[in-house]
C-alpha positions as CSV (number, residue, x, y, z in Angstrom):
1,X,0.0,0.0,0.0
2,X,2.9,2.4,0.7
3,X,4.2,1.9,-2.6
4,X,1.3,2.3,-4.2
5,X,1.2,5.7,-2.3
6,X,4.8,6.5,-2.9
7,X,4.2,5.7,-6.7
8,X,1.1,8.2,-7.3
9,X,2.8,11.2,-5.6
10,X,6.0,10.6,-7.6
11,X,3.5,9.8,-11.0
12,X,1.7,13.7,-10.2
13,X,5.1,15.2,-10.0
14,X,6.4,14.2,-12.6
15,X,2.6,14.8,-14.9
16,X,3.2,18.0,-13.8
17,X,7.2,18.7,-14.2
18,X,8.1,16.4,-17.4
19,X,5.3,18.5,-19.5
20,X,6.8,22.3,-18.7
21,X,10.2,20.9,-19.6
22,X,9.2,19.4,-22.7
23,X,7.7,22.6,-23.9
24,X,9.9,25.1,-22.5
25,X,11.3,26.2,-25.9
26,X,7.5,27.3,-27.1
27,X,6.0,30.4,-27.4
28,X,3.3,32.0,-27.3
29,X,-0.5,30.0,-27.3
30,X,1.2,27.4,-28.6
31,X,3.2,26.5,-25.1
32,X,0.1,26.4,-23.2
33,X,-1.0,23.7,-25.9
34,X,1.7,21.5,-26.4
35,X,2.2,21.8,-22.6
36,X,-1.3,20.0,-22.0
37,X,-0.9,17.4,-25.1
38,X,2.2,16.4,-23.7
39,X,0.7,16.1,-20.0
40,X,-2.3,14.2,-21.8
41,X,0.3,11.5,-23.9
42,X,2.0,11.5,-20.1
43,X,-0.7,10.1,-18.4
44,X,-1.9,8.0,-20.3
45,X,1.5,6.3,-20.3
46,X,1.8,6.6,-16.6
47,X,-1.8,5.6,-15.7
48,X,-1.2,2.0,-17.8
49,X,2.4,1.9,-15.7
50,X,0.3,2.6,-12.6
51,X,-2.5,-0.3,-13.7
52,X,0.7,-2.6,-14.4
53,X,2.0,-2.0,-11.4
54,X,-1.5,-2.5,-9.5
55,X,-1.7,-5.9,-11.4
56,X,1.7,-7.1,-10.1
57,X,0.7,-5.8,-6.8
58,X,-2.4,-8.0,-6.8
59,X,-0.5,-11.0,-8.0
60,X,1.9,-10.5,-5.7
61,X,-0.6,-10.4,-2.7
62,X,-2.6,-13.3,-4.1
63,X,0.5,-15.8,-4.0
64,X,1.5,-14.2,-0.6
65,X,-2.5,-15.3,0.4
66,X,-1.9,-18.8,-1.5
67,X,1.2,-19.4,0.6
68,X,-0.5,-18.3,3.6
69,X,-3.2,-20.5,2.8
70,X,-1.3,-23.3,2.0
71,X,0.6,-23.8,5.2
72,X,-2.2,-23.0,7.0
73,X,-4.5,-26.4,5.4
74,X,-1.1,-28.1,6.1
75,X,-1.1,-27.1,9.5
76,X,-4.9,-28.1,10.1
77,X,-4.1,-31.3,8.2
78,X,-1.6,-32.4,10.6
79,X,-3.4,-31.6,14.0
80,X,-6.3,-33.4,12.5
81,X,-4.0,-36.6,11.9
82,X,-2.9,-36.2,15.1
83,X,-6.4,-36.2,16.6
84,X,-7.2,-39.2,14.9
85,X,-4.1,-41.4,15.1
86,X,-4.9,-40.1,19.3
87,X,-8.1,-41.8,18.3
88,X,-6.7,-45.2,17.7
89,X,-5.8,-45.7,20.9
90,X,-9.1,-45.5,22.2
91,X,-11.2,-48.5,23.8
92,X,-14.0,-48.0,21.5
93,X,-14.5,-50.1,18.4
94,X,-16.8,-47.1,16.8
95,X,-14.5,-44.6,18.2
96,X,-11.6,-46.0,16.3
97,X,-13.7,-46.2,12.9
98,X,-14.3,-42.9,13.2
99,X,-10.2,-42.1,13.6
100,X,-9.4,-44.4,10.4
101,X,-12.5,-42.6,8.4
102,X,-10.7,-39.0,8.9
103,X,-7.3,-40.5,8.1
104,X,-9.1,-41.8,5.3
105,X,-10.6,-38.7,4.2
106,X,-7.1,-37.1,4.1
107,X,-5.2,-39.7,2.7
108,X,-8.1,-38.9,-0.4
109,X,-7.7,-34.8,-0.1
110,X,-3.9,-35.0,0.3
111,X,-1.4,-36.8,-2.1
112,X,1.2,-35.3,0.3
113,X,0.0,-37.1,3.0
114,X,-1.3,-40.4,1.5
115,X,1.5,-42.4,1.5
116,X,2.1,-41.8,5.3
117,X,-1.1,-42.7,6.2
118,X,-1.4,-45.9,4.2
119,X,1.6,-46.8,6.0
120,X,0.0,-45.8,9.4
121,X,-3.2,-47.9,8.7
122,X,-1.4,-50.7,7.6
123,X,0.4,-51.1,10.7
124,X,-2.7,-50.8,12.7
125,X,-3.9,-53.7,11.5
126,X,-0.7,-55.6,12.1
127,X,-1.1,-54.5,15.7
128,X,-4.9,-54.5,16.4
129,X,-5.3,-57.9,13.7
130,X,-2.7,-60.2,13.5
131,X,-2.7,-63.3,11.5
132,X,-3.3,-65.4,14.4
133,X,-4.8,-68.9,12.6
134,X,-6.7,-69.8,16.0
135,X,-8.2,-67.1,17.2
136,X,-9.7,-66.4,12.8
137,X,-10.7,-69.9,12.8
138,X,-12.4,-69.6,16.0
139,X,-13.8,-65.9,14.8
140,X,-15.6,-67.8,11.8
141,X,-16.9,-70.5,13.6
142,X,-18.9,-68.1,15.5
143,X,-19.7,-65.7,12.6
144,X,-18.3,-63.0,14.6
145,X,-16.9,-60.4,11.9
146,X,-14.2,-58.1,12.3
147,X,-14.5,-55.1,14.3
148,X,-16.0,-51.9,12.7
149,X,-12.3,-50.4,13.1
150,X,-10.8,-53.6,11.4
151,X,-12.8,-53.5,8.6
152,X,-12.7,-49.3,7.8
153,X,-8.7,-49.4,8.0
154,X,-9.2,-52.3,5.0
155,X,-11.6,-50.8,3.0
156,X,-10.2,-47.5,3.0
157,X,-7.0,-48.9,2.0
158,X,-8.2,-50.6,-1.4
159,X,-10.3,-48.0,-2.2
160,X,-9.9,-47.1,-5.7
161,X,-9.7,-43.2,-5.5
162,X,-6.6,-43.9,-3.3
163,X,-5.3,-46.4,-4.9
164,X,-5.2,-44.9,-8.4
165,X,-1.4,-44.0,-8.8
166,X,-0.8,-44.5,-5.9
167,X,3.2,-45.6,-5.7
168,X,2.9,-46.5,-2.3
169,X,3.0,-50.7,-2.6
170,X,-0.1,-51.9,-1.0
171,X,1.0,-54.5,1.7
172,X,-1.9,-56.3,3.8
173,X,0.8,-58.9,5.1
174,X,0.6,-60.8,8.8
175,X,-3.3,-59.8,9.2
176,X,-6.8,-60.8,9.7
177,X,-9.9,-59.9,8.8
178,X,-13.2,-61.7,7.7
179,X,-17.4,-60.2,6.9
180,X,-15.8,-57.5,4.9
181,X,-17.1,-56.2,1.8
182,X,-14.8,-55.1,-0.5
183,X,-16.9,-54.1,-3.4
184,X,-14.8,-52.1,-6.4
185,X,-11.6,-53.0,-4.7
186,X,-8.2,-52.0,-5.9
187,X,-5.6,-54.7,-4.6
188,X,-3.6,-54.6,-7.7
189,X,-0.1,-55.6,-6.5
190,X,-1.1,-56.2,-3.3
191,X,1.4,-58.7,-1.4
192,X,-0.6,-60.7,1.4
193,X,2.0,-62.9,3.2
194,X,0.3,-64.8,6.3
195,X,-2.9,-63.1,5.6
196,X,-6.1,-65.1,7.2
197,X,-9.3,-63.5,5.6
198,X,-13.0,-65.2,5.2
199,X,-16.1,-64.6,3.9
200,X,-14.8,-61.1,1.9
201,X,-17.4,-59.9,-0.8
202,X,-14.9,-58.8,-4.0
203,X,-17.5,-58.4,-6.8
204,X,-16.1,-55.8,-9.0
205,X,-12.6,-55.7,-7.3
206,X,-9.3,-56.2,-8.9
207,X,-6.4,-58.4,-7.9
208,X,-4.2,-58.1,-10.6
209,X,-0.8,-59.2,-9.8
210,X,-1.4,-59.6,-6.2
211,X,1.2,-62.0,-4.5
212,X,-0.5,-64.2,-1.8
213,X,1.5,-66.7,0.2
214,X,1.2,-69.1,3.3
215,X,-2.7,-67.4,3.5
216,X,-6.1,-68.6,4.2
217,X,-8.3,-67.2,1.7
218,X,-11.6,-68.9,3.2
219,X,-15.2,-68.3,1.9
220,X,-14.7,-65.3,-0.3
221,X,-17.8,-64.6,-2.6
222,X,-18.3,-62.3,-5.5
223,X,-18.3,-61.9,-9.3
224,X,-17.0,-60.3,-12.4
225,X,-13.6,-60.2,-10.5
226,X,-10.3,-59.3,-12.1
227,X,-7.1,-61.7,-10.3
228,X,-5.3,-62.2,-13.6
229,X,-1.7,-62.9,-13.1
230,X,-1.9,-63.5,-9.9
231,X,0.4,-65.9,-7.8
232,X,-0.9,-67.9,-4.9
233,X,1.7,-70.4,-2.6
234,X,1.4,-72.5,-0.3
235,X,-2.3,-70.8,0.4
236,X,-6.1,-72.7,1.6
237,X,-8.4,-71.4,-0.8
238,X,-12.3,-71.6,-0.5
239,X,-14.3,-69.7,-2.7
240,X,-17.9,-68.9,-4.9
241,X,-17.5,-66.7,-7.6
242,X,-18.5,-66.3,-10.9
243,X,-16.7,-64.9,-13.9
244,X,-13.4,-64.8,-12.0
245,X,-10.8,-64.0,-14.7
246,X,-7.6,-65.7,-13.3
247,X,-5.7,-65.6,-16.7
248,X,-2.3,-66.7,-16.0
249,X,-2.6,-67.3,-13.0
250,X,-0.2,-69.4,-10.5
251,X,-1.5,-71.8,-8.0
252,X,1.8,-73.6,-6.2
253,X,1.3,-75.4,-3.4
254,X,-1.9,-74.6,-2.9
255,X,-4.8,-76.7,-1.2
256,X,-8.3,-75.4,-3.0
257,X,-11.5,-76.6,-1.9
258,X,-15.4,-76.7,-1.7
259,X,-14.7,-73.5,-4.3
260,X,-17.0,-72.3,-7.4
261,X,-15.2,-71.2,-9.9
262,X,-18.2,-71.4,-12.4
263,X,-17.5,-69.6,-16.0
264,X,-14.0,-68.6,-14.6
265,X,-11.1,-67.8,-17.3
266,X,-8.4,-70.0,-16.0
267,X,-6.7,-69.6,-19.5
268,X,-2.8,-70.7,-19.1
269,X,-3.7,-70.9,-15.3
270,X,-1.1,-72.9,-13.6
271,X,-1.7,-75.7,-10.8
272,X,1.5,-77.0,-9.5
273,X,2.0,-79.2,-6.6
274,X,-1.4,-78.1,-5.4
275,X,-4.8,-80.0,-4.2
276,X,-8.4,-79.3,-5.9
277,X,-11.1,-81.1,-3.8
278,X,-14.7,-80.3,-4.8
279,X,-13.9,-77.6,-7.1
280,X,-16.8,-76.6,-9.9
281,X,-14.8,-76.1,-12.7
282,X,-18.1,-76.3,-15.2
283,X,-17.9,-73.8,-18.3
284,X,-14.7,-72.9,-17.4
285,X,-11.8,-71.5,-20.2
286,X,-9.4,-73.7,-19.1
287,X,-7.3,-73.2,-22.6
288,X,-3.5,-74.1,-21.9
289,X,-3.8,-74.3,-18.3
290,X,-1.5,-76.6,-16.5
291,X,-2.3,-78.8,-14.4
292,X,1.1,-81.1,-14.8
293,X,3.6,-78.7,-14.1
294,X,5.8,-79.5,-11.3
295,X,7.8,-76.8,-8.7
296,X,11.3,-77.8,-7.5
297,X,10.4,-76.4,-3.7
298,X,8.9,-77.7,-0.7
299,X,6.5,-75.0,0.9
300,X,8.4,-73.5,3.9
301,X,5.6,-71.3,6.4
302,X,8.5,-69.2,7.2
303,X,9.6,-68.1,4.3
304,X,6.8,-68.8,1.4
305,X,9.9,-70.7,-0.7
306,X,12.5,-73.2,-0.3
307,X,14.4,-75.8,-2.6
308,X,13.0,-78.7,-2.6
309,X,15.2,-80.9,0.0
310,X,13.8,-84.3,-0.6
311,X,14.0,-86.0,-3.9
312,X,10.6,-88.1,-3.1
313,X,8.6,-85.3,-2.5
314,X,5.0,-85.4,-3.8
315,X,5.1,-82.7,-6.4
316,X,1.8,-83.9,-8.5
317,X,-1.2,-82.1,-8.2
318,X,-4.3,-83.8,-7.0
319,X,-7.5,-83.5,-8.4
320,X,-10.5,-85.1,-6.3
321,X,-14.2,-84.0,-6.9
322,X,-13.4,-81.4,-10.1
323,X,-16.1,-80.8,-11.9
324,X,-15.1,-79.8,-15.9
325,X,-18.6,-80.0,-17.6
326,X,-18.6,-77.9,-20.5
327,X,-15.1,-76.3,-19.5
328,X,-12.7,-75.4,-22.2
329,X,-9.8,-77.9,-22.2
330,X,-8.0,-76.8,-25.8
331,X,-4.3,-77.1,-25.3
332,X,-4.7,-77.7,-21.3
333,X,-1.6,-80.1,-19.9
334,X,-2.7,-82.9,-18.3
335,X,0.3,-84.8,-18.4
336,X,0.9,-87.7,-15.5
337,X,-2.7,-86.3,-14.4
338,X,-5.2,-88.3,-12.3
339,X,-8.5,-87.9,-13.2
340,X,-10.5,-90.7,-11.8
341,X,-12.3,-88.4,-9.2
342,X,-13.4,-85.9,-11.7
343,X,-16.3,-85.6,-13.5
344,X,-17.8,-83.9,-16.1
345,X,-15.7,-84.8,-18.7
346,X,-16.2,-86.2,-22.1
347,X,-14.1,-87.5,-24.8
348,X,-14.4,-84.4,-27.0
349,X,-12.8,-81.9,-24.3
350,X,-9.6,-85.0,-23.4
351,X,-9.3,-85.3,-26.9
352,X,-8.1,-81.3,-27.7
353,X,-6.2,-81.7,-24.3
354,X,-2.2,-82.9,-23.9
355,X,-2.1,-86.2,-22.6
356,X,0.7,-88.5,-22.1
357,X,0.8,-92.5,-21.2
358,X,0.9,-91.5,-17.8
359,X,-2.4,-89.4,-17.7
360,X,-5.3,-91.8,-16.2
361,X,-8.5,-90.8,-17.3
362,X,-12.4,-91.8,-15.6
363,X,-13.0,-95.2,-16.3
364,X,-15.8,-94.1,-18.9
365,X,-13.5,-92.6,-20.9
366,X,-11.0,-95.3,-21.4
């Protein structure tokens, strides 16, 4: 404001000065009217340097204002998340939601605090949820779902407005949760290591890439779900969905059972060294899947991996109870296969499959 001030008194002296000196050769009337055409040709030029300079002055002020702004929201943001995270701590379930709703709500307003939060959340539920086998087993048996809290912190962590490139790798290792629905979800790349979860709703949600090991993936339900390319070891598996597109995707180790998998694309789906017992395979594209392939580990609980120490080692996968009516079995391996407790087949389907002398069909087939 002062030099806005300073500006205008300096701009009238010299609309009054600059004009007598330009003229101070004339004479006569003439002096008195090139004086004031010279004055008028002044101002105009000084009243646009004056608006210029009003301009930059607003500009100026408004970034000031931004700034000001800025670190204010940043301040607010941070008290709040140190309200909420406060919040965690308390003994109320509801209480707790609340906290991990707000931490949601900035981890969607703020992509510079997103990542910290994920992180925060996540390691909530390694604290309040551990993967504790008993205690989820126990939870199931009694239908008694997750706590309100529990099941916030996951849901806001897959949810796709925050997921949506979002670096931060989404990691839902060493936990537990179960009656969650996770509608929409985004769990692309997710690694779930020791994860225990049951009866989960994923219609709509996407698992592509998502790297699941030593896991109980119990009673999950849904349809039109994306898990392509996938990897599941040494993980219990129990499921009914429909339309599950799990397009090359890896099963090692794996024990799956009383599971639907009705109308799934299981195209170059790999089975190794795992167990399918009661599995609904009906109308499923099974094209180059393989259910022959062998893996040169033993399943370790500790570490997901380990080279296969004994040379005896079962390593076939077991198929009791499949149901392939109507699947798709063009190009599918079913080398050294067993399929004596399946059903469904018929010698059109075995007949666009790979077979060797080792493959044992149903007895109605031979």
């Amino acid at each position: 404001m002062a030099f806005l001030l300073g500006a205008g008194i300096l701009a009238g002296l010299v609309l009054w000065w600059v004009p007598k000196w330009q003229v101070s050769r004339s004479r006569g009337d003439s002096r008195f009217t090139n004086e004031h055409e010279a004055r008028k040709v002044l101002a105009e030029i000084l009243g646009g340097g004056l608006l210029l300079a009003g301009v930059w002055a607003s500009i100026e002020n408004l970034k000031i204002s931004q700034q000001t702004l800025v670190t204010s929201q940043q301040g607010q943001r941070t008290e709040v998340m140190a309200k909420a995270v406060d919040r965690l701590n308390h003994d109320n379930e509801f209480t707790r939601m609340g906290a991990v709703m707000i931490l949601g709500q900035l981890a969607e307003q703020s992509a510079n605090d997103r990542g910290q939060v994920l992180k925060l959340l996540e390691a909530y539920l390694r604290a309040r949820s551990p993967s504790d086998l008993q205690s989820f087993t126990h939870a199931l048996g009694l239908e008694k779902p997750s706590s309100v809290d529990i099941a916030a912190a996951v849901q806001v962590l897959v949810r796709p407005i925050i997921r949506i490139n979002e670096s931060h790798p989404l990691i839902l290792s060493h936990i537990s949760f179960h009656d969650v629905d996770l509608h929409g979800a985004r769990l692309d790349g997710a690694k779930m290591w020791g994860t225990h979860m049951g009866k989960v709703g994923l219609t709509g949600a996407s698992l592509v890439g998502a790297d699941v090991r030593n896991s109980v993936v119990w009673m999950l339900y849904g349809e039109n779900t994306n898990a392509a390319s996938s990897t599941f070891i040494a993980t219990k598996i129990s499921a009914e969905v429909n339309k599950f597109n799990l397009t090359r995707a890896k099963f090692l180790g794996c024990t799956i059972e009383m599971t639907s998998l009705k109308n799934a694309n299981l195209q170059e789906a790999v089975f190794a060294t795992s167990r399918l017992i009661s599995v609904d395979l009906s109308h499923a594209n099974l094209r180059s899947a393989n259910f022959a392939a062998t893996v040169p580990f033993e399943i370790d609980p500790s570490t997901g991996l380990r080279m296969k120490a004994e040379p005896n080692l079962k390593t076939k996968t077991e198929l009791g109870g499949v149901n392939f009516t109507g699947a798709d079995l063009s190009g599918c391996d079913l080398r050294g296969v067993d399929l004596t407790k399946t059903s469904g087949l018929t010698r059109e389907q075995v007949s666009v499959a790979i077979q060797d002398a080792q493959t044992i069909l149903p007895q109605h087939l031979r």
